[in-house]
N, C-alpha and C positions, 0 to 999 in steps of 0.2 A: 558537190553535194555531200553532206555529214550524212553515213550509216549509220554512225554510231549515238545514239542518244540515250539517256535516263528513262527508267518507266515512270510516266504521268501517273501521281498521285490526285488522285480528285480531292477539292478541299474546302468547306465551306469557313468564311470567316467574316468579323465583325468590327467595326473600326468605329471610334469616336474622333468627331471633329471640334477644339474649339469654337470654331463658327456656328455648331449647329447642337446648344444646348440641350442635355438630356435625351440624345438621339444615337441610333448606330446604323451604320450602313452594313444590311447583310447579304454578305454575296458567298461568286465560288469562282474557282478556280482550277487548273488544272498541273500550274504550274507552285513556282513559293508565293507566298501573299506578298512577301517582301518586294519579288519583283512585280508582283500585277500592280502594285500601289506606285510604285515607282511609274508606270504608264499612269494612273488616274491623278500624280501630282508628277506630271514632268518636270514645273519648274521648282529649283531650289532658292528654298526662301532661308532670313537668318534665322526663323525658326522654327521645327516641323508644328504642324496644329493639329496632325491623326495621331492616336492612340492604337495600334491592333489591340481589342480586346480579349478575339476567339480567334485561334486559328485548331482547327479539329478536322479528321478525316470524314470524307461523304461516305462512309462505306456502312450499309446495313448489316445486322447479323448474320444475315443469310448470304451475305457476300458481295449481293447486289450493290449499284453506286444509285446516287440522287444528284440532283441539282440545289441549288437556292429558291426555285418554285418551289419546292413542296416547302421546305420553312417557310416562306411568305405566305404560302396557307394555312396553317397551323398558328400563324400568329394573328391572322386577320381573323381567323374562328374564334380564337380568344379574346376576339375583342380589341388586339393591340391597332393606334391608327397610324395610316400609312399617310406619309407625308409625298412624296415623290419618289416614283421611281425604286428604288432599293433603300427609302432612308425609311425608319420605323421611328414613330415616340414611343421608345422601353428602353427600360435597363439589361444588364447583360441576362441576368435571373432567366427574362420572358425568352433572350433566346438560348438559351442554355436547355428551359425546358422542351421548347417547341424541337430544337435538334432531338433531343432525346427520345420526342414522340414516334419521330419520324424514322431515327433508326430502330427500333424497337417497337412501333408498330403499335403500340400500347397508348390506348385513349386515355391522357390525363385530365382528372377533376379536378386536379390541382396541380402546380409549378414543382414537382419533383426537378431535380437538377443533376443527379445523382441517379448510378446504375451499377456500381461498384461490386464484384462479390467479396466475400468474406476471403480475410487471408488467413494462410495455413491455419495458426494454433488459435483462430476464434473459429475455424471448423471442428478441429479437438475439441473443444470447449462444449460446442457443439455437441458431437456425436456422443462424448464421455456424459455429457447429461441425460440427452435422451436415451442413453444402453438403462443407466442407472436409472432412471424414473422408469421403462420399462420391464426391466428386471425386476423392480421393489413391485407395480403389481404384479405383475406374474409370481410371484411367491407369497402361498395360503397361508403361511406366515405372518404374513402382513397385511392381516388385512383389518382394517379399522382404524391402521398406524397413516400418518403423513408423512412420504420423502420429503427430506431435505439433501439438498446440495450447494456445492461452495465454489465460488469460483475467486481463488485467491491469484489475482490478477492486477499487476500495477499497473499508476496514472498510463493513460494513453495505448492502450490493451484496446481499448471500443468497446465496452463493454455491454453499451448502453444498444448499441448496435447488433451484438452479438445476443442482447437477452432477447430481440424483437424476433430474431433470426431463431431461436431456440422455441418463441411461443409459437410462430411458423410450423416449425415442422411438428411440434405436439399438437396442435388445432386447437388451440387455444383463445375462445373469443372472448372471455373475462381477466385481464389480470391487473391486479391492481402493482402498484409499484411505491413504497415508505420509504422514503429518506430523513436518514440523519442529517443531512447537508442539505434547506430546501433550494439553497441555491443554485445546484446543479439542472434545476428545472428543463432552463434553454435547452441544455446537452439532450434529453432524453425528449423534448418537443420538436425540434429540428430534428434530427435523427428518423424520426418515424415520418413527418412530414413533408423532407426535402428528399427521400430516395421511393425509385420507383416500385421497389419490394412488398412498401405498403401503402400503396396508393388508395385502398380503401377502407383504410385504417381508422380510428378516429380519436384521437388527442383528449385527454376530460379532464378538468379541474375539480369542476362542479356540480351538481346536478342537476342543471336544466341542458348539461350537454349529452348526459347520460340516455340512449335509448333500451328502452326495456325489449328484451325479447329480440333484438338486433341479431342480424345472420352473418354481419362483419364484424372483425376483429375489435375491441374498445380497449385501451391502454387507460387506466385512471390511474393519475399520479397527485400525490399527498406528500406534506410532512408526517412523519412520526407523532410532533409533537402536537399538531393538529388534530388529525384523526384518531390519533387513541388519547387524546386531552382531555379531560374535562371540564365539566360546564361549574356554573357556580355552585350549583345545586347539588354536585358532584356526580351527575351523569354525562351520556354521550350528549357533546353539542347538538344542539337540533339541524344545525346545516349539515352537521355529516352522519344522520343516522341511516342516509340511504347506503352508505358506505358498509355499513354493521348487517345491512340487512341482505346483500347478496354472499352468497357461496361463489368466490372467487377459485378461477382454473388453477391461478398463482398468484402467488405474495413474492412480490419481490424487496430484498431489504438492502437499500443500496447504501453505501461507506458504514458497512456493517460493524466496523471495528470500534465505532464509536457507541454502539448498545452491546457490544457482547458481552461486554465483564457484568453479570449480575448482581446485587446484592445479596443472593442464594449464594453464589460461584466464590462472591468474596468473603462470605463469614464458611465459608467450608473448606477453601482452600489456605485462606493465609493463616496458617495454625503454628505459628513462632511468632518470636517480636520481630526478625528480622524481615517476614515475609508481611508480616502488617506494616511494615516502617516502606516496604517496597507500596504495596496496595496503597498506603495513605501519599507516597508520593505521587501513584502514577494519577491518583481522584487529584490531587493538588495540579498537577500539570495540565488535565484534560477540563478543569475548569477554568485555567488560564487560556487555555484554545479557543473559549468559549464553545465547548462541544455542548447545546443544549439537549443534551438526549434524555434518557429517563433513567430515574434512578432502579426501575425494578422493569426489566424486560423476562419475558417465559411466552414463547408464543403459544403454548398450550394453555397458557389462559388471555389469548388474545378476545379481544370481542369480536373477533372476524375469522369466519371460517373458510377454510380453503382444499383444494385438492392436493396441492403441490407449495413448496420454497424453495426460493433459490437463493441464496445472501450470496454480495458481490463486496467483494474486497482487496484491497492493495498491500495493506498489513495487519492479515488476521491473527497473531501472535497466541492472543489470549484465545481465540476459538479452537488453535489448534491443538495447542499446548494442554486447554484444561479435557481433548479427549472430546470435544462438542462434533466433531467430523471423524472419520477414517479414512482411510487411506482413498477406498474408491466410491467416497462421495464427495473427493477433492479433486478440482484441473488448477494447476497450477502454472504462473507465465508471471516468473521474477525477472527481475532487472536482467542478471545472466542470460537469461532465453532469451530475452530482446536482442541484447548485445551480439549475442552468439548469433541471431539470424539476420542482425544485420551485417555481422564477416560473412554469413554464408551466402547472401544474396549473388546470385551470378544475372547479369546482364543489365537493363538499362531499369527505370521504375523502379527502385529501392524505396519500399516505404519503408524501410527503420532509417534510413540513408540522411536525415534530417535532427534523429535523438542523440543527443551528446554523449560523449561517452563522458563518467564519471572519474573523478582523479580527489582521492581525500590526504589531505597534508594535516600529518600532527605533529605537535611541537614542542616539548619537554621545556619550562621555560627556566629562564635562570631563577639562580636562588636568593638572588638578592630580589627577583619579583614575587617569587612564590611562597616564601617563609611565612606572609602574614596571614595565609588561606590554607595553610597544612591541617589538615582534622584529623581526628580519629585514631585508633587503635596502629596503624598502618601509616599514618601520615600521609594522609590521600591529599591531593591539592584539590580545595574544595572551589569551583567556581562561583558558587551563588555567594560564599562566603568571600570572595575575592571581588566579583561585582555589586555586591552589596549597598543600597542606597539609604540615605533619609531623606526628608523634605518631599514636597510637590514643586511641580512645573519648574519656576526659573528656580527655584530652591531649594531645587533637587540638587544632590551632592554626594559623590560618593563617599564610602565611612577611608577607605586605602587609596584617597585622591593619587596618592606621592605615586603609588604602585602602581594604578593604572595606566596614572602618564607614561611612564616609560614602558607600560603595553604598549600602549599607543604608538611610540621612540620604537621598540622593539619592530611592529609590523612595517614598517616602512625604513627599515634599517640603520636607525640612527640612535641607538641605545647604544652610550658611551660607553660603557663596561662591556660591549661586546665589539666596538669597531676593532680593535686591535688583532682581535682573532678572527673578523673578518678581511681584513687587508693579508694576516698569513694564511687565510685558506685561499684565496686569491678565487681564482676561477671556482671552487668547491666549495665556498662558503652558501649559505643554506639560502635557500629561495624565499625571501620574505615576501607576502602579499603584495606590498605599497613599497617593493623596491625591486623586486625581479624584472625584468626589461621585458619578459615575456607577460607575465603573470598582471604588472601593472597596465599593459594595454588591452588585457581581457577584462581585469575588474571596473569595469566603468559604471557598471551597478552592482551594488552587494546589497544582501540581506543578512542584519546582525542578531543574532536570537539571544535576546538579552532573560536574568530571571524574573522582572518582574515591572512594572509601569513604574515605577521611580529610578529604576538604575537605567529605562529608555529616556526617560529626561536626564540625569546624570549623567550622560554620558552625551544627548546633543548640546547641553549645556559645556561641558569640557573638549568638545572640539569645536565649538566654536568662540573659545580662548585664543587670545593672541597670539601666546604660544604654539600653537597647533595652525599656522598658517597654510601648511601645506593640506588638510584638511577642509581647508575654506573654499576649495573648487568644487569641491562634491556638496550638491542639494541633501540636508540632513531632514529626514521625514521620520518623526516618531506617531508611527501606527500601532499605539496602546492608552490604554485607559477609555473615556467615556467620550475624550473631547475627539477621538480618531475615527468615530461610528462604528456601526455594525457590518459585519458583515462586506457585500459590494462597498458600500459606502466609504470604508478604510482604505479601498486601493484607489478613487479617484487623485487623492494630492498624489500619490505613486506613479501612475500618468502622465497626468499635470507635469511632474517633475522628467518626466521621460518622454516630454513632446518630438523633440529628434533625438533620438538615444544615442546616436554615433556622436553627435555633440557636444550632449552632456552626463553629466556623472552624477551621481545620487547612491546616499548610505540610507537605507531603511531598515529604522529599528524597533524591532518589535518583541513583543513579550509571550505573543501566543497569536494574534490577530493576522491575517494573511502567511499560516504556515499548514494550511489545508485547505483543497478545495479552490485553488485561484493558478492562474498560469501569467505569469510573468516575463515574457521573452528575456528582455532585455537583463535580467539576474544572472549576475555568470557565476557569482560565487555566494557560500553562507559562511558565517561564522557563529558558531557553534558556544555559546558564552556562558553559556548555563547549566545545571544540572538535568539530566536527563534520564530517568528509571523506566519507560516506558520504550521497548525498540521502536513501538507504532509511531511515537510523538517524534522521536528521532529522524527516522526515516521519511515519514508523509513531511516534514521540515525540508529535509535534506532532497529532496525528489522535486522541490519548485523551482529548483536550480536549472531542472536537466529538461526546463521547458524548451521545445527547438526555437531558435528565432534566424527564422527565414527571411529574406526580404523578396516578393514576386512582384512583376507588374513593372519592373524598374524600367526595364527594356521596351521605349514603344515600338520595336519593329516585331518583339517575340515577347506575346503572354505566356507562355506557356515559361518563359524564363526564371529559375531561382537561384538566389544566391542563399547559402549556406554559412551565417556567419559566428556560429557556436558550435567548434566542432566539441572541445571540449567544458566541461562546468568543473566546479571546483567547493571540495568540503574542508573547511580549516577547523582543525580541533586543537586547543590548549589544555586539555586535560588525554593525555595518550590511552592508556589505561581503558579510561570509560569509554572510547573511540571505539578501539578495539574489541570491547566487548560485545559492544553494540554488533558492530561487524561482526563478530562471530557467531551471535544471538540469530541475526537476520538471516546469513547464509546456510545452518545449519537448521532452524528452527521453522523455515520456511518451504524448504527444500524436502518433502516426506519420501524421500528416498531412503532405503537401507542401505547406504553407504557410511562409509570413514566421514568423519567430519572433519579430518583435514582433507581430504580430497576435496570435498562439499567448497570449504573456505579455498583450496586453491582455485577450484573453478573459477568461482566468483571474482577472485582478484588480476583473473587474467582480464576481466572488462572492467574493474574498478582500482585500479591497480594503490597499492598504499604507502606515502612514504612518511617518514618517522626522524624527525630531526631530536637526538637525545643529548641537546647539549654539546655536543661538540661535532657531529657530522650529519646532513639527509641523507638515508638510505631506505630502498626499496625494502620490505619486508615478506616474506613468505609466509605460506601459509600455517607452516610451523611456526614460525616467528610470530604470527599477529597470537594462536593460542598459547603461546605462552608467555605474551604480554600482556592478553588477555585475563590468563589464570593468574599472574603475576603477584593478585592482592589474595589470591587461594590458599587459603593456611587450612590445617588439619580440623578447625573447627568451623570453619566455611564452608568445607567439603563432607564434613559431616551433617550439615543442616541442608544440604544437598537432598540429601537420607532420608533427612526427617521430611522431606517436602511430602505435604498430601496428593500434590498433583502426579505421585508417582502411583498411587492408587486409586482404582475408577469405583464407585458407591454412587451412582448411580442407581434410580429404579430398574432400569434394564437388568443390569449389571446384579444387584441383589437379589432380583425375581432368581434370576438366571441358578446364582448362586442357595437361596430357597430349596430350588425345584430340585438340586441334584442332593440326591440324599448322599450317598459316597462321599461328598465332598464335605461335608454338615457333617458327617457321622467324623470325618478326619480332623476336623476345625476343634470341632466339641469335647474331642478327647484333650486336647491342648487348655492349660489355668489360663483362664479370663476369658474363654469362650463356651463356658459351660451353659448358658444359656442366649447363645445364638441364632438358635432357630426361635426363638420367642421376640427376641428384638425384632429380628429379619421382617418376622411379621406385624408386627406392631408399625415398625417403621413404611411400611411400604402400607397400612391401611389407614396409619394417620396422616400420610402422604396424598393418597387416593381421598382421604374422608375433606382433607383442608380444600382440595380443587373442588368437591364436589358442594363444598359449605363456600366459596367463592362466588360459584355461579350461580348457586340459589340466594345467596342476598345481593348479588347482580349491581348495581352503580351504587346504590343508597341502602348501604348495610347498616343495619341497628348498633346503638353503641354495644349491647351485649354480644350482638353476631361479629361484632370486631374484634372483642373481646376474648369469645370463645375460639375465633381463629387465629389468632395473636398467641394462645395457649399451647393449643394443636400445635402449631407451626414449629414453635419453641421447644414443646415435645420431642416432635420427632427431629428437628435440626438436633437436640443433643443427644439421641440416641444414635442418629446416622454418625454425628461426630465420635460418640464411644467406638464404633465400627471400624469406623476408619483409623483411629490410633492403634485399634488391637492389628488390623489387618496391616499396620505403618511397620507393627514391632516386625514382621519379617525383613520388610526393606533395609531399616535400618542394622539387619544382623548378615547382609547381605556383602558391604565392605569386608566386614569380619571372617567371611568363609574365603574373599576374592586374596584377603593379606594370608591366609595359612592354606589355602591351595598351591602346585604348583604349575598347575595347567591356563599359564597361561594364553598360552596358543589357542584355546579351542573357546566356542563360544560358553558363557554360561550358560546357557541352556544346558548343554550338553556335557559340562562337566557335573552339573547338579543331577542330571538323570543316568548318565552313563559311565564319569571317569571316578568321582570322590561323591556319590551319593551318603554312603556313612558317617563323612564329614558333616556334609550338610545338613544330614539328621542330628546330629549333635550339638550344630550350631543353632538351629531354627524350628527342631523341634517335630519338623515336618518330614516324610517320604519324601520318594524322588515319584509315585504312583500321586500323593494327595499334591507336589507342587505341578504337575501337571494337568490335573482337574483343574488346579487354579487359574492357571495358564491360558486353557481352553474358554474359560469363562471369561477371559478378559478382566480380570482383575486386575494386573498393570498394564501400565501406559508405558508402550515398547520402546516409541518414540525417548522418553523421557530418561525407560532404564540405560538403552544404547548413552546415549548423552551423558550420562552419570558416571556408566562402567567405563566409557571412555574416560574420563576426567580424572578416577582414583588410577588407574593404570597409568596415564600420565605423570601424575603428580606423584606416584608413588617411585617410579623408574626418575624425575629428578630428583628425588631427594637422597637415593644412595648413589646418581652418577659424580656426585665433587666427591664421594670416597674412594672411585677408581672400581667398584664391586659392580659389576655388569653380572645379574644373575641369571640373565634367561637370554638368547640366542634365537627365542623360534624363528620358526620361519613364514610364520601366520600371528597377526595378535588378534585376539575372540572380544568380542563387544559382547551383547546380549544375547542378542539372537543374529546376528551376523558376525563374519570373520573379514578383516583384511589383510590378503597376501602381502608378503612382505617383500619378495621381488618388484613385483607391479608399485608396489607402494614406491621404492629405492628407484625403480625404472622412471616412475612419473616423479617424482618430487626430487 
């Protein structure tokens, strides 16, 4: 006799038979399903006809075990019909839900499948909003204002999961939800539908779904461009005025990045030619994405009012940057935080265990390809001018055919002028896409981000040349222009073309079309072909890659089986420079820590690691290395318009009242030329401010031509009064370089050299006390975020440009940012 045995696990599972279409047999067990099926088909046939669908444990919450009785009850209640014995006619869904009744006890009105909680950092998410939305009421301060909160969180974060999970715990039975993407619909309907959290929830489009007065929770979800669009008449459409007419718990404003830059934000902020040539690229790019959002967003003059916001985003750059959030009205969960919790995961159930990790290769290219696309002051190699097209469809044609072919020669390693030095690097020659032994059995799909619908013809027209045979394996799918559709409709031929992906190979090029908002398993790589000013457009591109593609179900003896066949994705850049920047931009500017911004960028390259082929070798790059390839195109007058940026100063109504109300501060200002009559503007501008909102809503959808008129006037007004404000309040910043090159301290923060070590200097320099920059300080007149960023940059760029003289003039053993310092052991210890 065996003493020794296994402890029986009890186990309910579900099996599909060829023979018995659209059927599952649901039983139990106490041993593996494996072997009880092995008893119910003893003989071996040449080929199985059971599928295991389910195999799950019987065990209830409370500990207790079940049988297969009680689901065969729960499904006959619902209706599902029993054919014989244990066979049911339902899909898996029916018993997925009915298990789930039964462990959990909980009467469904509906096919919940789902029982999941929230993982760690969508509890943070969590907890950091409800502190904040209840700390904002609780302060008399605030009262008549509306919280807003940001959760700047990328693809695959669950957002949609974690905002329901948020209106939970606030008791929230009204909130509406705008998206700039209304595609994402399905995400946020299933979500709420399929888990048992909100089982009595209720899903709205429309308004005959709409119950007035309801004592359960109702989630209405809209476009943007829908429900704040108007009609012809130029009012609210009449199907969404019931939307206008409730006082919502919360607004939720989902892939917020695409309304955040306003038409206020952009004629206030980009105040040089260089920062309008950046704004008019980044409006040039985000019409190419087809982002239809609206040209003028201000939720204070939304036609919808609300208790609460919350905007949900993946790359808020511009909301954060222009000073639209603080610090603790941000939960933040980057790429980094994912990565980092999925090293830290210990035991079995790894949910990050499935996201790729990220690997970006940039490429310096030679100079017999790059001479015809060199631009500028600096000789930048310019992509759009390198991809460049003329013609439509078949007659499209690139203007530097000769050039691009040997791109093309170049990525798959057979660019003549470089064999030779690839044969002497032998083993160490650089890892081309379309020739590395590793790299070419990942790329089986790529995505190519070309600039524009002509160089995506241009370019399927030129690999499918003769010439280019080794190109003719891969399906070429140009997803741009009118004839590629909108929207879903652009990724069906992408499909189509990826019917068994391990099969086949597929290039998809595109110009803006499927590089937000879509997941793509089978994409392992992008290339990057285009000019790029916007981090957001960058990144949300670069992010479709590192969709996981799993394959489950393979296995019919274990459902519960998956295979993992992306561990990593891959970002190919041919311009290094703007690669890098990008990179620096993201991990620094997304990250609102008061840290070093090399630490920031080391972090981040420990999960995205970056290497950098310069012509003659690939090598890994650090985080020093990426910022000063980064800053690399950083001349003295680059780094001075740095200075000039308005976004170092906040002018703001907040921020002015603020400013207004403290006399001390106003009496310091006013003694300084060109601020002699500052308290007169201050209030001008904040009551033609106040008077334009108030002349908004009283001519309400159908303003008269004179009420356009007159607030076209206003507006104009006070936008160039606010603008005189803000240059006068600019002349400090920019005199701020000036005090950082004739101080010696630079070991300690600015902060604290301007109030404690060379305040005399300062006054000298700016005109100001170390008493009056302190008021100023208080009141949040600069963006901390922004000076940190800045001071770091001239302190850089100033220490390379006397290290090729050999003159090493400072030693500290701390370097001061703004209002932080970083130790310079710790610094030397980690990097």
């Amino acid at each position: 006799m065996n003493y020794l045995s296994p402890l029986r696990r009890p186990r309910i599972y579900a099996y599909a038979d060829t023979r018995y279409p659209n059927c599952l047999k649901v039983g139990y067990t106490t041993r593996t399903v494996t072997e009880r099926l092995k008893e119910q088909y003893p003989v071996v046939l040449p080929s199985q006809s059971y599928r295991i669908e389910l195999d799950q444990e019987a065990i209830r919450e409370d500990g207790s075990f079940f049988t297969d009785h009680e689901v065969h009850q729960v499904l006959l209640k619902h209706g599902v019909e029993r054919l014989d014995g244990e066979w049911f006619k339902c899909d898996l869904k029916a018993v997925q839900a009915a298990l789930l009744e039964v462990k959990t006890g909980v009467v469904q009105k509906r096919q919940a499948v789902f029982n999941f909680g929230m993982r760690p950092e969508q509890q943070s998410a969590v907890e950091k909003a409800v502190d904040y939305f209840q700390n904002f009421a609780n302060d008399p301060l605030n009262q008549d204002k509306i919280p807003h909160f940001l959760w700047n969180a990328k693809m695959r974060f669950g957002k949609t999961f974690a905002a329901y999970q948020l209106a939970k715990r606030m008791g929230w039975k009204k909130v509406l939800v705008l998206t700039f993407k209304p595609a994402v619909q399905n995400a946020w309907q299933e979500d709420l539908e399929n888990h048992l959290d909100f089982q009595d929830w209720s899903f709205v489009t429309e308004e005959k779904d709409w119950q007035v007065n309801a004592n359960f929770p109702q989630v209405c979800f809209g476009s943007f461009q829908d429900y704040l669009g108007k009609s012809k008449a130029g009012g609210i459409k009449l199907k969404n005025e019931w939307v206008h007419a409730i006082n919502w718990d919360c607004v939720v404003f989902d892939e917020y990045h695409y309304g955040a830059w306003r038409d206020k934000a952009k004629d206030l902020f980009a105040d040089n030619d260089w920062e309008k040539e950046q704004s008019k690229q980044q409006q040039a790019e985000e019409h190419e994405m087809e982002l239809d959002s609206p040209n003028y967003f201000d939720e204070e003059l939304l036609p919808i009012t609300t208790d609460h916001y919350l905007y949900l985003s993946g790359t808020p750059f511009r909301a954060i940057n222009s000073g639209e959030f603080i610090e603790e009205q941000i939960f933040n969960w980057t790429y980094s935080d994912e990565q980092k919790a999925k090293n830290a995961w210990e035991g079995e159930n790894n949910p990050y265990l499935a996201l790729p990790k990220m690997v970006m290769l940039t490429y310096q290219l030679p100079d017999e390809i790059r001479e015809v696309a060199l631009k500028g002051e600096f000789a930048e190699f310019d992509l759009n001018v390198f991809f460049s097209a003329t013609g439509e469809g078949e007659k499209a044609k690139f203007k530097y055919q000769n050039e691009v072919q040997k791109w093309l020669d170049l990525i798959r390693g057979q660019l003549l002028s470089t064999t030779v030095d690839n044969l002497k690097m032998g083993a160490d020659r650089p890892p081309m896409p379309f020739s590395d032994v590793n790299l070419l059995g990942s790329l089986l799909h790529t995505l190519w981000f070309l600039p524009n619908v002509a160089s995506c013809y241009a370019m399927r027209n030129l690999l499918t040349q003769p010439q280019n045979t080794f190109y003719h394996d891969y399906q070429i799918i140009v997803a741009a222009g009118n004839e590629a559709g909108m929207g879903a409709d652009a990724l069906i031929p992408v499909k189509k073309a990826m019917q068994d992906p391990l099969k086949t190979k597929s290039i998809t090029l595109s110009c803006g079309k499927l590089t937000t908002g879509v997941s793509v398993a089978p994409w392992a790589g992008i290339f990057m072909l285009r000019n790029l000013a916007s981090p957001e457009t960058y990144f949300q591109a670069a992010f479709r890659v590192q969709t996981p593609w799993v394959l489950r179900g393979q296995d019919p003896n274990n459902p519960n089986a998956q295979c993992i066949l992306k561990e990593n994705c891959y970002v190919f850049d041919f311009a290094p420079d703007r690669a890098l920047r990008q990179l620096a931009d993201y991990s620094c500017q997304l990250n609102t820590e008061s840290i070093n911004p090399e630490r920031k960028v080391a972090e981040f390259i420990q999960f995205l690691p970056v290497l950098a082929y310069d012509g003659s070798s690939m090598r890994p790059i650090d985080a020093s290395g990426i910022l000063d390839m980064a800053m690399s195109g950083t001349t003295a007058t680059l780094l001075a318009r740095r200075w000039e940026s308005a976004l170092l100063v906040n002018v703001d109504n907040d921020t002015l009242r603020k400013l207004k109300n403290n006399e001390q501060a106003m009496k310091a200002l006013m003694n300084i030329e060109g601020f002699r009559q500052l308290n007169l503007d201050l209030e001008t501008i904040i009551n033609k401010s106040e008077a334009v909102k108030k002349a908004k809503k009283e001519a309400g959808d159908n303003p008269t031509s004179q009420q356009k008129k007159d607030i076209s006037e206003e507006e104009k007004a006070e936008k160039n009064l606010r603008k005189q404000i803000q240059e006068k309040l600019m002349k400090f910043a920019t005199r701020i370089p000036i005090f950082m090159y004739l101080t010696d301290y630079r070991e300690y923060m600015l902060e604290d050299v301007i109030r404690q070590l060379d305040s005399e200097l300062f006054k000298k320099v700016t005109g100001l006390t170390q008493a009056d920059f302190d008021l100023l300080v208080s009141l949040n007149l600069f963006n901390k975020g922004l000076m940190n960023d800045a001071v770091f940059k001239f302190k850089r760029y100033e220490d390379s440009s006397l290290e090729y003289t050999g003159i090493v003039k400072h030693h500290p053993e701390q370097i001061g940012l703004y209002d932080t310092t970083v130790d310079i052991r710790e610094y030397k210890g980690e990097y």
